[in-house]
Residue frames relative to the residue before (quaternion, step in Angstrom):
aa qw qx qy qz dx dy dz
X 1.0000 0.0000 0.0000 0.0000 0.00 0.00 0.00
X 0.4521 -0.5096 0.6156 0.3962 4.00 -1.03 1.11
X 0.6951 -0.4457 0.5252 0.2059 2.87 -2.06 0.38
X 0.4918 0.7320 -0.2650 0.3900 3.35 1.39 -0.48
X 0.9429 0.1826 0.0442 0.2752 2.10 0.52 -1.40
X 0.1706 0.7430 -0.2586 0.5932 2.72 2.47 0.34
X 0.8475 0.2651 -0.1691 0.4276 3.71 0.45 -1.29
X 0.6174 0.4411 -0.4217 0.4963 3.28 1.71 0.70
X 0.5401 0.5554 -0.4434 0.4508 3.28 0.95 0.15
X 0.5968 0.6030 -0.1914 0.4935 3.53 1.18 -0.69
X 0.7389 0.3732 -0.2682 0.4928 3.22 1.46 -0.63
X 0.4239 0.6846 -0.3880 0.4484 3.36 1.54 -0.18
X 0.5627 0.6113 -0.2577 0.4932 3.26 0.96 -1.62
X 0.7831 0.3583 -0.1692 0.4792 3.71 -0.66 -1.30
X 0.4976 0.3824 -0.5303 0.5700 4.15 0.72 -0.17
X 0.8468 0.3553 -0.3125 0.2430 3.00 -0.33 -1.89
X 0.5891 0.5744 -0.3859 0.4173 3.73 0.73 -0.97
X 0.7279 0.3367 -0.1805 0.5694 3.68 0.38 -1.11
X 0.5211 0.3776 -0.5266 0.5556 4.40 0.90 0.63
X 0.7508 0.5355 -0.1852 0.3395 3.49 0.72 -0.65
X 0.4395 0.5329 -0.3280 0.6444 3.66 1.52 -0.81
X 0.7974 0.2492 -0.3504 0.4234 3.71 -0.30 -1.51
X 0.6400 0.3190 -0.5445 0.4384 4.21 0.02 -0.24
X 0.6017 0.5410 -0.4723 0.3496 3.98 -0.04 -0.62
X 0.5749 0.5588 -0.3263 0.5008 3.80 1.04 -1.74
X 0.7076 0.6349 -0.1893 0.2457 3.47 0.33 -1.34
X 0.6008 0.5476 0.0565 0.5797 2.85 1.37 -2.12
X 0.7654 0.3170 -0.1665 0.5347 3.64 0.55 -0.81
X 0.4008 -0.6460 0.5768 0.2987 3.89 0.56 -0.81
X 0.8746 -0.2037 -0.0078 0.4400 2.81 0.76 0.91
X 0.5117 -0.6560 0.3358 0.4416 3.73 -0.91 0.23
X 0.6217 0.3529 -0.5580 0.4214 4.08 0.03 0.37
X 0.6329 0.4325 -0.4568 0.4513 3.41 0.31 -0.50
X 0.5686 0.5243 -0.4036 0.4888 4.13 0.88 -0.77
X 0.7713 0.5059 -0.2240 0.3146 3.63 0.82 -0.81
X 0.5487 0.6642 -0.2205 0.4574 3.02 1.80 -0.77
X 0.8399 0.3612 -0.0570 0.4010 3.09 1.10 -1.52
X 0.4224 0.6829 -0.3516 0.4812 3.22 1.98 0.37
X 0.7247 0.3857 -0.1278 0.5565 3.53 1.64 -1.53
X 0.5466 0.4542 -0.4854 0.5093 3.52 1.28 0.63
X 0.7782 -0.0157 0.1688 0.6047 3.51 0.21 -0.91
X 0.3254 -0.6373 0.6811 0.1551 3.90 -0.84 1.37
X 0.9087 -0.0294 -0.1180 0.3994 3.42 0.60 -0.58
X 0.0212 -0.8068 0.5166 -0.2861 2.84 0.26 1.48
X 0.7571 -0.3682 0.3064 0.4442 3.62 -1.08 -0.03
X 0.7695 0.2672 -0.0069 0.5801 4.06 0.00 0.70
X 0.6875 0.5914 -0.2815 0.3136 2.95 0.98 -0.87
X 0.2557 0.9328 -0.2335 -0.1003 2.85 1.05 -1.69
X 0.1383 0.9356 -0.3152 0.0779 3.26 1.24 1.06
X 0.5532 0.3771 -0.2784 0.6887 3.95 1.35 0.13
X 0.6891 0.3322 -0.4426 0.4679 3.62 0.53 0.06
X 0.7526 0.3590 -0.3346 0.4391 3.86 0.41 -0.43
X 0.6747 0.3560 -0.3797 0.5234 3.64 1.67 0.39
X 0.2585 0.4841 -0.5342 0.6430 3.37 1.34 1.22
X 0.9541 0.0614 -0.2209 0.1926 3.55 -0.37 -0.66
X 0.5612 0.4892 -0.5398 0.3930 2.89 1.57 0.88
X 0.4169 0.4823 -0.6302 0.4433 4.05 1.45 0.08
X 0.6009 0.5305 -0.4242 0.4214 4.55 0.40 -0.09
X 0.6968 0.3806 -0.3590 0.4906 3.48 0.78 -0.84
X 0.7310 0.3915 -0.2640 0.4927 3.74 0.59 -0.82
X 0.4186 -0.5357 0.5885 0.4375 4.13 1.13 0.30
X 0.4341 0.5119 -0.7186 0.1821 4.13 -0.70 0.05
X 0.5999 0.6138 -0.4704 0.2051 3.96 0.50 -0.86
X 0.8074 0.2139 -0.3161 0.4499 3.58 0.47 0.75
X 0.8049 -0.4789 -0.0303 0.3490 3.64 -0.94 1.18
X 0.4785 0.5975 -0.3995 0.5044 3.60 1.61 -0.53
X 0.7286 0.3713 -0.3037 0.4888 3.78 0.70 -0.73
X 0.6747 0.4371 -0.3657 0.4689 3.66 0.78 -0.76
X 0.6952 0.3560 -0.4315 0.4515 3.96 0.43 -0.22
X 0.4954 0.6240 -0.4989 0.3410 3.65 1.30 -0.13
X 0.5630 0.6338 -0.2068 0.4884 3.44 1.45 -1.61
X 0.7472 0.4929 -0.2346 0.3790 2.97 0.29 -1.41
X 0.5700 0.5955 -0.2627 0.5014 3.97 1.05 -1.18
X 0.7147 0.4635 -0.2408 0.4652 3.29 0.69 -1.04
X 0.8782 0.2186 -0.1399 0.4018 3.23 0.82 -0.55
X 0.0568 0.9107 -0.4005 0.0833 2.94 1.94 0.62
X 0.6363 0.4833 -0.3494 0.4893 4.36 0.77 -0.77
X 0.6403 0.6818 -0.3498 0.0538 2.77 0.85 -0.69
X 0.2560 -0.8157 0.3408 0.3910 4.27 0.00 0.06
X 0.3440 -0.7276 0.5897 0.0674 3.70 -0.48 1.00
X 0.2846 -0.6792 0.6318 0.2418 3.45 -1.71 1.16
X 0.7062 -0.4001 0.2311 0.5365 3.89 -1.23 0.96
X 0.1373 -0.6607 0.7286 0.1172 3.65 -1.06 0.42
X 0.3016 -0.7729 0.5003 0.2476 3.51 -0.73 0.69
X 0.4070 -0.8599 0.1897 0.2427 3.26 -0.65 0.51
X 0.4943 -0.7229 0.3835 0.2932 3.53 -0.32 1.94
X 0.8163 -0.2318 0.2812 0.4481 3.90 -2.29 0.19
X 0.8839 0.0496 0.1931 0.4230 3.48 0.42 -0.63
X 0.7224 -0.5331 0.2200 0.3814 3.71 -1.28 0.90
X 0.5537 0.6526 -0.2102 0.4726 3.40 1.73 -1.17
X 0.6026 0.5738 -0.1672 0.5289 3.37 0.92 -1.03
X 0.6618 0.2502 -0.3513 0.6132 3.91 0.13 -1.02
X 0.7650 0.3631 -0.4313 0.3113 3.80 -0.08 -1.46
X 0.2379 0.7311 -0.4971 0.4022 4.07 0.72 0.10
X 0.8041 0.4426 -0.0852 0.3876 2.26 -0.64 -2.87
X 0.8071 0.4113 -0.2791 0.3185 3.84 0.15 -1.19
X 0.5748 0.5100 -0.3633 0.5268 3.58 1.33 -0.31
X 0.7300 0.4604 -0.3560 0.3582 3.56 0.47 -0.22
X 0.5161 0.6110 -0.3460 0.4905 3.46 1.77 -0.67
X 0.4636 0.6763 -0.3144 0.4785 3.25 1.02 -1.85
X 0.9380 0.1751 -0.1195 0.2742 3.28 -0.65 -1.85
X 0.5705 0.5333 -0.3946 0.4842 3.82 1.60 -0.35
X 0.3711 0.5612 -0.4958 0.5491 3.97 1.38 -0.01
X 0.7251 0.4086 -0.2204 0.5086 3.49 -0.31 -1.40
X 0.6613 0.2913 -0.5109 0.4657 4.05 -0.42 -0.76
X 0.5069 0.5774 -0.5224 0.3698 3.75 0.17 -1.57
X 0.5525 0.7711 -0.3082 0.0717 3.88 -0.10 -1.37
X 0.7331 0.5863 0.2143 0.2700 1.12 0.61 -2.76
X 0.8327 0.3546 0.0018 0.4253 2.91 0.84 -1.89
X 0.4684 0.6610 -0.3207 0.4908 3.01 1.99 0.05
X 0.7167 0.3103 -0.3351 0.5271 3.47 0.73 -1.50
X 0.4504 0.3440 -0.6878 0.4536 4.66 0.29 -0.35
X 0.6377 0.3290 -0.5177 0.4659 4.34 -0.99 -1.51
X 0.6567 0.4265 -0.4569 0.4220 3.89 -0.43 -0.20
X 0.8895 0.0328 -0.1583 0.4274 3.37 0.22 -0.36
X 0.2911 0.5176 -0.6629 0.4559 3.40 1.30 1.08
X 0.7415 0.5245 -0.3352 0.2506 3.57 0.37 -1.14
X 0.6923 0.4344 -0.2697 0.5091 3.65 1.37 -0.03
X 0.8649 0.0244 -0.2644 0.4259 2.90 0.94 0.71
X 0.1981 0.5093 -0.6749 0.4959 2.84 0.94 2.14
């Protein structure tokens, strides 16, 4: 991946992680209780982790294969549970950038609620 485009994929990250900490914090009353309920159930009530990475691969245009092989490049090491495979090539490469990248936000948004919570 160009460096470019490396330092936009990174910037995806850091929006989406830090759009996603402040509705969970919010949603939860705070960040341990946002953390707890992230490492019980991603998508759980509030939680709503595959829906708010649906609509940010929509807000950033990624929902179709130019955006999923962008996602997908970027995270190219990355290790993926079986995705079954969707109507078409568009459809699986999609499906697999959002797993890919909701693995990776989840992380993310785990290790910031980690250290909001130590020093709230």
């Amino acid at each position: 991946m160009d460096l470019h485009q490396r330092q936009q994929f990174d910037f995806l990250l850091m929006t989406a992680t830090e759009r996603f900490v402040d509705r969970l914090i919010q949603r939860q009353m705070g960040a341990q209780n946002a953390l707890q309920r992230l490492r019980e159930d991603p998508n759980g009530e509030g939680v709503w982790l595959d829906d708010f990475v649906d609509a940010i691969f929509q807000d950033f245009l990624l929902d179709n294969v130019a955006g999923a092989c962008f996602v997908l490049r970027a995270l190219a090491k990355s290790k993926l549970e079986a995705v079954s495979a969707g109507k078409n090539i568009e459809t699986t490469l999609v499906a697999m950038s959002k797993q890919a990248f909701a693995q990776l936000l989840r992380s993310k948004a785990e290790e910031v609620l980690e250290q909001e919570s130590m020093y709230a």
